[in-house]
One Martini backbone bead per residue (centre of mass of N, CA, C, O) as a GRO file, in nm:
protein
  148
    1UNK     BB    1  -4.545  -3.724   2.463
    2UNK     BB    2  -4.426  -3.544   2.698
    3UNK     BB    3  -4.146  -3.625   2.653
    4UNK     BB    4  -4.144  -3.531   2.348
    5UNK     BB    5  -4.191  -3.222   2.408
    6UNK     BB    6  -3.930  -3.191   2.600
    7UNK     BB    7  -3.710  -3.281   2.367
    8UNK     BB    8  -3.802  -3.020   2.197
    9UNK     BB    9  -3.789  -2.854   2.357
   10UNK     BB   10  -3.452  -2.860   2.446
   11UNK     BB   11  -3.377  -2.877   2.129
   12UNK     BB   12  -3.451  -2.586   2.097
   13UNK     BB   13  -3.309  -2.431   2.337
   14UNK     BB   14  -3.034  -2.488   2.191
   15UNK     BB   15  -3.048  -2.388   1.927
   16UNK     BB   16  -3.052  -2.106   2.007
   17UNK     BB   17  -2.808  -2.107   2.153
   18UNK     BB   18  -2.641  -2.107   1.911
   19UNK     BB   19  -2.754  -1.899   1.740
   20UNK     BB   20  -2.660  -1.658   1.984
   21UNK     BB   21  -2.358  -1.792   1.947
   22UNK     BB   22  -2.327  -1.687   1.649
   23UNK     BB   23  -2.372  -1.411   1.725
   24UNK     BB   24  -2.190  -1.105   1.680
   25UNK     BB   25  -2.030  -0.809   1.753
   26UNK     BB   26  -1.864  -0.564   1.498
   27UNK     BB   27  -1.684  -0.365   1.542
   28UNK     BB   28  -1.501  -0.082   1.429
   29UNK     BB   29  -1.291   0.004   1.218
   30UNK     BB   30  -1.014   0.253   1.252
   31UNK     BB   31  -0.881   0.447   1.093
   32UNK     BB   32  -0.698   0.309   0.913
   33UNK     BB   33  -0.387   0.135   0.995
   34UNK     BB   34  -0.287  -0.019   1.260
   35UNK     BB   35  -0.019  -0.145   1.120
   36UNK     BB   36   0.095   0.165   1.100
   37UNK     BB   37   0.336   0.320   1.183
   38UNK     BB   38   0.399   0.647   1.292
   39UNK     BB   39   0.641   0.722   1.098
   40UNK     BB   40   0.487   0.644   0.849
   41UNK     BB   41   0.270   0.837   0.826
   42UNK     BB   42   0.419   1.048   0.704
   43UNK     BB   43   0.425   0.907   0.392
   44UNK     BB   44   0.145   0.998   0.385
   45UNK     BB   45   0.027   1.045   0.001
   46UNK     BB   46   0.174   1.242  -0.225
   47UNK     BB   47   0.401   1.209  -0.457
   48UNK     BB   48   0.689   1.375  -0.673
   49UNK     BB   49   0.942   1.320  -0.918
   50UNK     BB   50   1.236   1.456  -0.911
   51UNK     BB   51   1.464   1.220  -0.871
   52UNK     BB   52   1.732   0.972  -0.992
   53UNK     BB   53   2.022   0.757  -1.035
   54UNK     BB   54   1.979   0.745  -1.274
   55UNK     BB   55   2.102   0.885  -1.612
   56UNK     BB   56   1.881   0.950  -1.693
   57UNK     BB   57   1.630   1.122  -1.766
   58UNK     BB   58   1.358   1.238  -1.715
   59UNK     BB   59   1.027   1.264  -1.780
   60UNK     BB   60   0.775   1.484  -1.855
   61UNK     BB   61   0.639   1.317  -1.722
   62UNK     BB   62   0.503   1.236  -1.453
   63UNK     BB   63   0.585   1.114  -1.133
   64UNK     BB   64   0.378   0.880  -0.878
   65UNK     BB   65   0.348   0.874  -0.492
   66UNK     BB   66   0.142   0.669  -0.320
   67UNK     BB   67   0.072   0.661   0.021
   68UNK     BB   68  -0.120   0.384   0.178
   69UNK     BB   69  -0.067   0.217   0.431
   70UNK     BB   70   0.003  -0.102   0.243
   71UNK     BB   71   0.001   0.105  -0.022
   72UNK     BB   72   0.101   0.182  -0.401
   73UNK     BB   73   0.075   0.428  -0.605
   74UNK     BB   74   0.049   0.550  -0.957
   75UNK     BB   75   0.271   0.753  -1.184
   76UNK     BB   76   0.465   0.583  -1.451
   77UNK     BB   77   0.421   0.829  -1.689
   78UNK     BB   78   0.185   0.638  -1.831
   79UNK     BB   79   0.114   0.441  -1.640
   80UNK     BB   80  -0.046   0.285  -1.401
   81UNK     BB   81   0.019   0.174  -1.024
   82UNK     BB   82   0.058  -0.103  -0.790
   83UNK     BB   83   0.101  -0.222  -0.445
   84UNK     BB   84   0.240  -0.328  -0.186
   85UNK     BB   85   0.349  -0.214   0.149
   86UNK     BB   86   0.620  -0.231   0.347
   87UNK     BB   87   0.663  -0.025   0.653
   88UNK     BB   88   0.884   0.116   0.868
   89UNK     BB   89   1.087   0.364   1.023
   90UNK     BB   90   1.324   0.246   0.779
   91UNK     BB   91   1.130   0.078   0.586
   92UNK     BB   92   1.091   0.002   0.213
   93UNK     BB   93   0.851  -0.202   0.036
   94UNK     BB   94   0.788  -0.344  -0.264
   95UNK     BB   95   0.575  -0.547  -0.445
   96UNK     BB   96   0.395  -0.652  -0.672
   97UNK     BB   97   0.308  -0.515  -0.971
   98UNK     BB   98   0.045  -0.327  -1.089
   99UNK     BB   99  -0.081  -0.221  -1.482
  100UNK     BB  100  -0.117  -0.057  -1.699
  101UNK     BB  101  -0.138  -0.107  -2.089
  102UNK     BB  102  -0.025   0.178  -2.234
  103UNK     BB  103   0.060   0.311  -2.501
  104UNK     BB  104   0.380   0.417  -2.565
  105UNK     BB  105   0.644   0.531  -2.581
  106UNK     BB  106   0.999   0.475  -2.551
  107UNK     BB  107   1.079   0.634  -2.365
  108UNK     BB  108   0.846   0.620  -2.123
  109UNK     BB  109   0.896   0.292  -2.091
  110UNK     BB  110   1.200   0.382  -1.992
  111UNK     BB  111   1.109   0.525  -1.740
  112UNK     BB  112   0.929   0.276  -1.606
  113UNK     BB  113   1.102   0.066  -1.588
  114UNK     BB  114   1.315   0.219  -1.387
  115UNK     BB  115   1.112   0.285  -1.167
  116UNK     BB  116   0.993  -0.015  -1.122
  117UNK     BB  117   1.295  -0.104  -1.034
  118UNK     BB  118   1.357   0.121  -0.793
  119UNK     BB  119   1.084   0.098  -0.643
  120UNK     BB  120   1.132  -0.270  -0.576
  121UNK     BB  121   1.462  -0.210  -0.472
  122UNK     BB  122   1.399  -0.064  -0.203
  123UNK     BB  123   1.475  -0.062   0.157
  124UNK     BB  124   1.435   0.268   0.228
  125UNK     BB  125   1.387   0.565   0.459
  126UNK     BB  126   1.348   0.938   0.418
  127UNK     BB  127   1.298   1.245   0.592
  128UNK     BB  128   1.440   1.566   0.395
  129UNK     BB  129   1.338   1.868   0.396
  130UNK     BB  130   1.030   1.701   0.298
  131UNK     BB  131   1.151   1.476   0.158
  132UNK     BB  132   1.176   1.222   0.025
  133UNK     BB  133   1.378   0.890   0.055
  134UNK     BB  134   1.486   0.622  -0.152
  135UNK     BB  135   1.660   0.329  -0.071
  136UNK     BB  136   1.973   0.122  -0.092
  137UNK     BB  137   2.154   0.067   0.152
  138UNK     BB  138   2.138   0.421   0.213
  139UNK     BB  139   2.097   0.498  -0.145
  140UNK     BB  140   1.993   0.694  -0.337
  141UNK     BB  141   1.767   0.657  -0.574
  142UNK     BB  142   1.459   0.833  -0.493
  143UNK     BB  143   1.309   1.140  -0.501
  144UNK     BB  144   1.064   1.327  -0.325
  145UNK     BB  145   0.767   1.568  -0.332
  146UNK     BB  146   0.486   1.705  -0.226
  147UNK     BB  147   0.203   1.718  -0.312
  148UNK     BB  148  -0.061   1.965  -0.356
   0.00000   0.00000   0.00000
């Protein structure tokens, strides 16, 4: 009985050890992404379309672009859309986008279509006097200025 009593306390006692090295504690992760470079972060905020190298004319309705550490969203003249951004100092790709799919004209339409062409197509930034510029190997494709 007491051999038996033994290897129940050392039983017991192992199992607290175990179940004490499976507690951690989380530190809190600091505001923001820690692996979004600092030169990215100039253009966290929104942003609204000014220009696009399309030759169509913009849409009257708003086009914009919200950048949020590794995501970005924004209104597409009719509908919202959002998607991953990966970014560094010199670099700005966009993944595939999820939209709403709200009833629009063919304007709007066509002129969502075209920026979430030139959105998703895009490799590179600058900022400009203040202005956004995503550009293709270099050329402006749309500019954007930041929203107040």
């Amino acid at each position: 009985m007491m051999k038996k009593a033994k290897w129940l306390g050392a039983a017991l006692i192992a199992a607290a050890a175990l179940a004490m090295g499976a507690c951690t504690t989380t530190m809190a992760e600091p505001e923001g992404d820690a692996s979004t470079p600092a030169a990215v972060a100039d253009i966290q905020g929104e942003w609204t379309l000014v220009s696009w190298s399309d030759p169509a004319a913009l849409p009257d309705m708003p086009i914009t672009l919200l950048v949020e550490d590794a995501r970005v969203s924004g209104k597409s003249a009719c509908n919202n859309y959002s998607g991953p951004l990966e970014a560094t100092d010199s670099t700005f790709s966009v993944g595939l986008l999820a939209t709403t799919m709200m009833l629009c004209s063919d304007d709007l339409n066509t002129a969502e279509t075209t920026y979430q062409a030139l959105l998703t197509a895009v490799n590179g930034w600058q900022l400009n006097d203040g202005a956004l510029s995503l550009t293709t190997d270099g050329i402006e494709h749309l500019r954007f200025t930041a929203t107040n």
